[in-house]
Structure formats: C-alpha cells, structure tokens
C-alpha positions as CSV (number, residue, x, y, z in Angstrom):
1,X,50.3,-3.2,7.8
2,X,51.0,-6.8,6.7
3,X,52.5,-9.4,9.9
4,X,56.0,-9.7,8.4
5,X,55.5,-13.4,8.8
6,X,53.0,-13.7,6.5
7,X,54.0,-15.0,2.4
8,X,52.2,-15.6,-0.6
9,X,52.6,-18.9,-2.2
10,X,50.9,-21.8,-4.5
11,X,48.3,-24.3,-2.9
12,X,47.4,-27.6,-4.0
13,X,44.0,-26.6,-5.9
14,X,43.3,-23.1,-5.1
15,X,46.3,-20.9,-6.7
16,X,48.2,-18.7,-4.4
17,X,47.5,-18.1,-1.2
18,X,48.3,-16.6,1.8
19,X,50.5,-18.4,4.9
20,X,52.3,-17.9,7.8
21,X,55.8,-18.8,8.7
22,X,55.2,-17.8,12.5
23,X,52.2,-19.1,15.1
24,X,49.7,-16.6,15.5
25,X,47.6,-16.3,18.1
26,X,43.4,-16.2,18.0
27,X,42.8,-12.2,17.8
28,X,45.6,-11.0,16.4
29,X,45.5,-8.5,13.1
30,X,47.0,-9.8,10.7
31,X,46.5,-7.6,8.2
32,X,44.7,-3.4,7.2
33,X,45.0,-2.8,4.3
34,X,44.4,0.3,2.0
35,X,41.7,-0.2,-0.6
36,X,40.8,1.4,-4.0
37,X,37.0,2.2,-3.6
38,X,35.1,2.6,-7.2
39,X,31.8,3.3,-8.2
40,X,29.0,0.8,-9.4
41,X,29.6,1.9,-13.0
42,X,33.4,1.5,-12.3
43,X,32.7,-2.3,-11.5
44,X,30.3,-3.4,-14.4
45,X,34.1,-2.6,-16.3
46,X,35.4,-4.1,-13.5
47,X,33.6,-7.6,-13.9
48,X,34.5,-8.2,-17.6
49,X,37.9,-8.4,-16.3
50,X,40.5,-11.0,-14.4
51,X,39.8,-8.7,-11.6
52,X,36.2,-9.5,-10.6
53,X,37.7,-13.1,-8.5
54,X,39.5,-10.1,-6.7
55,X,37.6,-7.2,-5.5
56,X,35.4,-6.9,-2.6
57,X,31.8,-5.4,-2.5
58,X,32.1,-2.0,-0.9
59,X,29.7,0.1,1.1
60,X,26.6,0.1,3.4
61,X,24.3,-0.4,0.4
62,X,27.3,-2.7,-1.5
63,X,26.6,-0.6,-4.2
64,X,30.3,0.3,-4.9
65,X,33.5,-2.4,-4.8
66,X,36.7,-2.1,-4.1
67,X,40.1,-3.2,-4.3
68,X,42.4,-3.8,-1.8
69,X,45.9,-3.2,-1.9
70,X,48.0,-5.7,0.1
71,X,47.3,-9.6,0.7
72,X,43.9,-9.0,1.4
73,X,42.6,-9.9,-2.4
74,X,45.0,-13.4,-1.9
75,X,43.2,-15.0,1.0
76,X,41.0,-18.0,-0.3
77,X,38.0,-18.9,0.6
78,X,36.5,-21.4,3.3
79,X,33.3,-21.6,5.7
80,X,35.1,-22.8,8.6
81,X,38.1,-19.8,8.0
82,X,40.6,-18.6,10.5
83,X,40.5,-15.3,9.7
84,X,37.6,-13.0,9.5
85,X,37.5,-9.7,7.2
86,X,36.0,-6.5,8.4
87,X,35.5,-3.1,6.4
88,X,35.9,0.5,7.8
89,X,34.5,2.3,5.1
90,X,35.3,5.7,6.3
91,X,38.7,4.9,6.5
92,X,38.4,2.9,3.6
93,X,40.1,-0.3,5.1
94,X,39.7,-3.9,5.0
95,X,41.4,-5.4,8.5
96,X,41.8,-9.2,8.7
97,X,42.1,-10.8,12.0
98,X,42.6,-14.6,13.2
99,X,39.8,-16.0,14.8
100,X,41.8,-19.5,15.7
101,X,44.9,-20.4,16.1
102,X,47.2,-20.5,13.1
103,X,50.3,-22.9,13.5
104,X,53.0,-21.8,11.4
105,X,53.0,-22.7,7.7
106,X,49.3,-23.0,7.0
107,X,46.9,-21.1,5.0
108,X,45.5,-18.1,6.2
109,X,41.6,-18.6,5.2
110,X,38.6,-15.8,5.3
111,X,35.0,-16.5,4.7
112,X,33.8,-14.6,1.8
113,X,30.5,-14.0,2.9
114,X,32.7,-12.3,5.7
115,X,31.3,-13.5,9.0
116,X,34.1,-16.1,9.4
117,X,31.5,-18.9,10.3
118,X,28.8,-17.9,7.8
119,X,27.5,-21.0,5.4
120,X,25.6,-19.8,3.3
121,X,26.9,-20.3,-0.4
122,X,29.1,-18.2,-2.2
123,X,28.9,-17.6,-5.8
124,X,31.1,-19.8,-7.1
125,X,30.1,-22.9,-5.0
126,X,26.4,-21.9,-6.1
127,X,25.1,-25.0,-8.5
C-alpha cells in the first residue's frame, strides 16, 4: 500500500525522492511495503553492487538485508525526518508512517538509523 498521493521525483542535491501532492496528517501510514529478505552471503554480492545505497539491514541480529519493493528504498535521509520506518519481520514488511505534519509537495524524509529522531551518524555522513 503506497498513499496514492505520494510521487517520486528529483531533489536539489539528493537524487530522487519521495513527495506528497496531498497534506498528511502526523500518524498516518504512508507506506507497507513487501520486501525481498536475503541472506548475509546474499548481501556481501549485494554490496559490490548499485544496490547497497538501497537495501535495508534485516532481522533481530541484522544479519540478513533486504530489499523493499515500493518507495520505501526512495526516501532520503535526514535526523530530524518526518517519517519513521518500522520492520515486521515475520510479515516481512517495512511500514513508513509520518511523525509531523507533511504540507503538500515536500519531501517525505526517514531517519536511517530508523528511530526518526536518532543522531547518531550514519555511514555516509561518518568522517
């Protein structure tokens, strides 16, 4: 389930992203979506590809990634996000709710260390 007002498009500095053309509301899902779980040997492969910016560490342990099928793999990253990500593993979902209101035509943002107000640094920012 994707909102239907939700769109993919091109930011300033970050790519594509993901937006709303709609308000939405703090609480509101705005996305489950299906994911592709595969094994820790499955993701050393995995990292030597274009893929690794796009799949999400995956089980109790994080030993396993996955990827998910939807927008979930679009949303950028920020510490003070919008939207926060949470994984069912036995249903082997990613569901991404707003946190804040979102005014319509912004950038849907989650926090990849997924608590949606969680600084400590992620990789990429890691000097």
């Amino acid at each position: 389930m994707i909102l239907p007002c939700l769109y993919i498009a091109l930011t300033k500095t970050m790519g594509r992203g993901v937006f709303t053309s709609e308000n939405i509301d703090s609480g509101v899902i705005v996305e489950e979506s299906p994911v592709i779980v595969m094994t820790k040997e499955e993701r050393k492969l995995l990292d030597q590809t274009r893929l690794f910016n796009y799949i999400f560490e995956w089980g109790a342990k994080k030993n396993q990634c996955c990827l998910a099928l939807g927008y979930a793999a679009i949303y950028n990253h920020s510490y003070k996000s919008n939207c926060e990500y949470e994984m069912n593993f036995e249903k082997e979902i990613i569901t991404v709710k707003a946190v804040h209101f979102i005014r319509a035509g912004d950038e849907l943002f989650i926090n990849y260390n997924g608590p949606w107000n969680d600084t400590k640094t992620v990789w990429f920012d890691v000097k």
